[in-house]
Backbone as JSON, one array per atom type, in Angstrom:
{
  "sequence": "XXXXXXXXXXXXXXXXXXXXXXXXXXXXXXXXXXXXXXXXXXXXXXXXXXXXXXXXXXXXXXXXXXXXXXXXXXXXXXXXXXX",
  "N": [[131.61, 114.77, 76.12], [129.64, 114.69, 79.55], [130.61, 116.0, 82.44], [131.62, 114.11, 85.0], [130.7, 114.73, 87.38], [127.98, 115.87, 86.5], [127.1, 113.77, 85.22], [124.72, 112.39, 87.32], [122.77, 114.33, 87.6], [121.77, 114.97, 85.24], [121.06, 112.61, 84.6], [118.9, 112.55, 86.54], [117.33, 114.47, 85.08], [116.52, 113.54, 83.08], [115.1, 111.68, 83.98], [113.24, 112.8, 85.25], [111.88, 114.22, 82.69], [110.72, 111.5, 81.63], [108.9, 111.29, 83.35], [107.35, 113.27, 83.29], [105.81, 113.23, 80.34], [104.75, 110.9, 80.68], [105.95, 108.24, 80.21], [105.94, 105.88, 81.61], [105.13, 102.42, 81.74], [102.27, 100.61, 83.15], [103.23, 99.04, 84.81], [105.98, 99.05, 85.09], [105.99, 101.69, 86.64], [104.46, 100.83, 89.15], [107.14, 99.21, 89.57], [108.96, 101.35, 90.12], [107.78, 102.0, 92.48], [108.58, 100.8, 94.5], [111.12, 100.73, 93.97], [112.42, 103.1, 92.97], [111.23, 105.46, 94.8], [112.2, 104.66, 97.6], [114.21, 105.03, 97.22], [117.04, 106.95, 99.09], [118.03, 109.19, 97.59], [116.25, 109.77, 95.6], [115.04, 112.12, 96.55], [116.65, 113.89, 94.95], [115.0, 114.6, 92.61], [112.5, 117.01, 91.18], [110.12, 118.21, 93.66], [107.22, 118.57, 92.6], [108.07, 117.11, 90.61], [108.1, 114.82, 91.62], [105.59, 114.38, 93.04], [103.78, 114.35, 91.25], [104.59, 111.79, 89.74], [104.21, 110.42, 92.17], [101.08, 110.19, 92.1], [101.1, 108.98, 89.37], [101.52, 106.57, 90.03], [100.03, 105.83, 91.79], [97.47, 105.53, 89.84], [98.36, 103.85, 88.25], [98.44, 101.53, 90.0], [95.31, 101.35, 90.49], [94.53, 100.98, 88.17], [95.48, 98.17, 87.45], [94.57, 96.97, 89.05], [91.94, 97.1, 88.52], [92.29, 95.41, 86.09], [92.6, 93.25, 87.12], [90.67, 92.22, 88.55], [88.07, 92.22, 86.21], [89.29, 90.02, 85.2], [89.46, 87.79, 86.76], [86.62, 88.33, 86.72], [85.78, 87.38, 84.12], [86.62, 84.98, 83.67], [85.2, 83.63, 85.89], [82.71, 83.97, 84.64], [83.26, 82.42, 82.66], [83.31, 79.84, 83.78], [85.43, 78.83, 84.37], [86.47, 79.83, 87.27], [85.79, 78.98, 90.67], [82.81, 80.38, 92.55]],
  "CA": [[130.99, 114.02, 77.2], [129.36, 115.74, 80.28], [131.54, 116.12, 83.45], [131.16, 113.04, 85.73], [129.81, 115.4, 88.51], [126.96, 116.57, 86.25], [125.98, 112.59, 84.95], [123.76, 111.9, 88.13], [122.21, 115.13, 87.7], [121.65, 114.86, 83.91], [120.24, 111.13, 84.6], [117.5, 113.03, 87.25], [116.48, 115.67, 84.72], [115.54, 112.66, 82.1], [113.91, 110.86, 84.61], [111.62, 113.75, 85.13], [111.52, 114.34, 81.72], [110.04, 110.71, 80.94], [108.12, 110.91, 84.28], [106.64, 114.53, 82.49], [105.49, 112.73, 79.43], [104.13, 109.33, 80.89], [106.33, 107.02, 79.16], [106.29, 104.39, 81.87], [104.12, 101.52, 82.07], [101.58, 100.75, 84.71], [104.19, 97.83, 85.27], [107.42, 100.37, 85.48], [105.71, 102.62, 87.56], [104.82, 99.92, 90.73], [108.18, 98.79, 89.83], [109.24, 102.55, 90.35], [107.67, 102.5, 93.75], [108.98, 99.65, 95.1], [112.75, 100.9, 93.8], [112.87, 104.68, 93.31], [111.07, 106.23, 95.5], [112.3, 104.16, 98.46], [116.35, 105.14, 97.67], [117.22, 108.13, 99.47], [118.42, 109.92, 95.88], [114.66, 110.21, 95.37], [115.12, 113.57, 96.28], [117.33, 114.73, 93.74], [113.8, 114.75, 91.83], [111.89, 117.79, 92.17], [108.88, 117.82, 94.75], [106.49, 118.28, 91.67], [107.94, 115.83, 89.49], [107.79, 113.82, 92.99], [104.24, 114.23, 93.5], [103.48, 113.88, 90.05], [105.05, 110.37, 90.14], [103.27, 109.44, 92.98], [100.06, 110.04, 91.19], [100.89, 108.1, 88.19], [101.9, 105.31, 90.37], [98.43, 105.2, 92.14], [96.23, 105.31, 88.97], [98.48, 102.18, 87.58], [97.6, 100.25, 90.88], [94.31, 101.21, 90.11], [94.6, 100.21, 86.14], [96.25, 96.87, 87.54], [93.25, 96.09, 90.5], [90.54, 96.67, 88.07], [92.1, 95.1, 85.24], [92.94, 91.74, 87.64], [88.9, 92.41, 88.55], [87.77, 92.57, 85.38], [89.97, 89.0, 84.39], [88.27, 86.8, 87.61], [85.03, 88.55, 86.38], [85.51, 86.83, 82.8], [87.11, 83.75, 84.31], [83.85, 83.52, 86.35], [81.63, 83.72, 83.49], [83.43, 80.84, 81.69], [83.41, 79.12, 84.67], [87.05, 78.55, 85.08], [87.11, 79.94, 88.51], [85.3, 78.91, 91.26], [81.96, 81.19, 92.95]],
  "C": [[130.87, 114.92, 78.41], [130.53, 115.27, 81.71], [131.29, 115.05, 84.29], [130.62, 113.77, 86.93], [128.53, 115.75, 88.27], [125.95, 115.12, 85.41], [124.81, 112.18, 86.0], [122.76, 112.99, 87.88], [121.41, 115.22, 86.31], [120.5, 113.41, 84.22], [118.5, 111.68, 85.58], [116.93, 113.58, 86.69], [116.13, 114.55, 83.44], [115.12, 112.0, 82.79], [112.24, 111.71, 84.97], [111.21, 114.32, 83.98], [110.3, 113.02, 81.43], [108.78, 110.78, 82.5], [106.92, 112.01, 83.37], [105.79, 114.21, 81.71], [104.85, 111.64, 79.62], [104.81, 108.86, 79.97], [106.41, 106.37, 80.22], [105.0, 103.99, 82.15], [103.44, 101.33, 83.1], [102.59, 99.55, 85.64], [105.19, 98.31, 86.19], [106.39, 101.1, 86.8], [104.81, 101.69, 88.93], [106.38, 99.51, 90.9], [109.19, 99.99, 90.15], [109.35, 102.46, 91.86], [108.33, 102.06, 94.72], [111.08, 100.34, 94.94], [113.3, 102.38, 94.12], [112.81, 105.4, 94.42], [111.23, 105.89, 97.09], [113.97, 104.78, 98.42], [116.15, 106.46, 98.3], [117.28, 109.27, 98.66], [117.53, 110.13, 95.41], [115.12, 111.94, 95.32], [115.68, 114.71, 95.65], [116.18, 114.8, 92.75], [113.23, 116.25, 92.73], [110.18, 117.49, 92.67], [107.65, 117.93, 93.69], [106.67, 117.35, 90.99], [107.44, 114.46, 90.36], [106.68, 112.85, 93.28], [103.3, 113.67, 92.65], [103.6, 111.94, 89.9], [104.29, 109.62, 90.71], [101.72, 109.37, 92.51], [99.83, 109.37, 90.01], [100.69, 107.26, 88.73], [100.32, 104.76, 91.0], [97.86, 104.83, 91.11], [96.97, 104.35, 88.5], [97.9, 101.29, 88.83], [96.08, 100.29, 90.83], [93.5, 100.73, 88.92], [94.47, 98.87, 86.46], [94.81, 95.92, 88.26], [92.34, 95.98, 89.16], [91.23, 95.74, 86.63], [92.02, 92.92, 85.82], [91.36, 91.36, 87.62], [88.23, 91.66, 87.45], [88.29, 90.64, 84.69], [89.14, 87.93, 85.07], [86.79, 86.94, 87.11], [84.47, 87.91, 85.01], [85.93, 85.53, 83.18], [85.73, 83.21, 84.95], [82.98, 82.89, 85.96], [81.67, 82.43, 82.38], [83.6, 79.82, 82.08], [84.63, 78.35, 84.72], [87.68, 78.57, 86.05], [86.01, 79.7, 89.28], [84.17, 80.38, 91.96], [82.28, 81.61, 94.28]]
}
């Protein structure tokens, strides 16, 4: 088992591992913004994986807008929602 001084540090280098890879959801990653990148401990990430991050996190709020878009715009059409 790793040294309890080197688990927080270990836990940051798989967070930028899965950040590396896109494994989180467009869900996770608002729910990221809202949690992570608001704690101070953010910065135990490095300023690329950082930036990186913050770029996923936009294009999900952008996934999320057009997909809400995209739901009123079929809602619309079946006249379920008001004009």
């Amino acid at each position: 088992m790793a040294a309890p001084s080197t688990l927080p540090r270990t836990a940051f280098q798989n967070f930028e591992n899965l950040v590396l890879i896109g494994s989180f959801t467009d869900r996770e990653l608002v729910d990221l913004q809202d949690v992570m990148l608001r704690n101070p401990e953010q910065t135990a990430i490095s300023s690329a994986v950082y930036r990186l991050l913050l770029e996923q996190i936009e294009a999900a709020e952008r996934r999320i807008a057009a997909a809400a878009a995209a739901a009123v715009r079929r809602a619309r059409r079946a006249g379920m929602v008001g004009r």
